[in-house]
N, C-alpha and C positions, 0 to 999 in steps of 0.2 A: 644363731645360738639355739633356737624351741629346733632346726633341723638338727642339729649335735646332740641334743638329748633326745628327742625321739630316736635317734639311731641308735643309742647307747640303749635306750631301755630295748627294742626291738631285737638288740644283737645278746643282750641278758636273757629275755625272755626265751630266743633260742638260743641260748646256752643250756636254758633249764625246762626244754621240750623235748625232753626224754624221759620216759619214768625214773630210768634207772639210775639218769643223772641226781632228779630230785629225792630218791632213796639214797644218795650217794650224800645229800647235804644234808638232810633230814637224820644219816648215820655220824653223821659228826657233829652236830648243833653242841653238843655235850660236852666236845673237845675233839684232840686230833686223835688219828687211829692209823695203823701202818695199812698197806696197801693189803698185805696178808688180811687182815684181820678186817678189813671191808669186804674183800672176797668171799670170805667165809662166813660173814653175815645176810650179804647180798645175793649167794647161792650162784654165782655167773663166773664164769672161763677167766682165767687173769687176762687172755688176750682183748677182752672184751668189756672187762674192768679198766684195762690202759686206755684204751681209746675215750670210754669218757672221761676217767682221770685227765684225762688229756683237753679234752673241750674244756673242761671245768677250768684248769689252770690258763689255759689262753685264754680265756673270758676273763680273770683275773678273779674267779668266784672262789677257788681255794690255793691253799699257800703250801706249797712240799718243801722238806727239809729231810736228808739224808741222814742216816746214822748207822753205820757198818753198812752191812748190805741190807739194809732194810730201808723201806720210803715211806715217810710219816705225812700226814693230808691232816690240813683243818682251813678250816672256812675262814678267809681270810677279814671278812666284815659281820659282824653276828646282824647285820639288816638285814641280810638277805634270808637267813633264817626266821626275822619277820614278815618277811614279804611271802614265804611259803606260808606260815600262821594264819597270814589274811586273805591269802587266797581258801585256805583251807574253811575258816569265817565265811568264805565268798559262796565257797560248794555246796556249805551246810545250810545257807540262807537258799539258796537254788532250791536244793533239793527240798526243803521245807516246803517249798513256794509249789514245787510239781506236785509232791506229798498232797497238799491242800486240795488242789487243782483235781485230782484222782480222785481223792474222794467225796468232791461235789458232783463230778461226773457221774460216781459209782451210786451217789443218793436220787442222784435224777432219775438213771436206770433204774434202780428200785422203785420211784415212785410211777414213774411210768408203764414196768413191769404191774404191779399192784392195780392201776386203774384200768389196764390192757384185760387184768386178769376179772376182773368184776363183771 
């Protein structure tokens, strides 16, 4: 059973190891949007937009629905738009963390500059 979920988060996580994919879920959190109207948000080639439209739906991460000739996308579980949330929590603690780190470094160099200099 712990191998079937580990492979599922694993086959998720490449699902959403693309930027454009995660702009792609990060643009629908809000609701669903037609293919057109991700395109043109997302600034990328329709051919190029299909393909990850396309990972996304086999991972089962969004849900399409036809209407005339247009194709409507929305994230088929709003988790997964928490799971972006908290990674994004995860990045801004990171970078806090190098943030810190840099500028101890950068006070060391100073003092050590200073005492160099005397």
């Amino acid at each position: 059973m712990q191998d079937a979920l580990r492979q599922f988060k694993a086959d998720l996580f490449q699902a959403l190891a693309h930027p454009t994919r995660i702009a792609i879920v990060e643009h629908l959190r809000n609701g669903e949007l037609s293919a057109g109207a991700l395109i043109e948000r997302l600034g990328i080639e329709q051919a190029n937009a299909s393909q990850h439209l396309a990972v996304l739906r086999a991972k089962n991460i969004l849900l399409s629905r036809k209407s005339g000739n247009q194709v409507f996308y929305s994230v088929r579980d709003p988790l997964i738009v928490e799971v972006l949330d908290v990674m994004r929590r995860y990045f801004h603690a990171h970078m806090n963390e190098v943030l810190s780190t840099l500028k101890a470094i950068d006070k060391a160099d100073n003092t050590k500059a200073k005492k160099a200099a005397r």
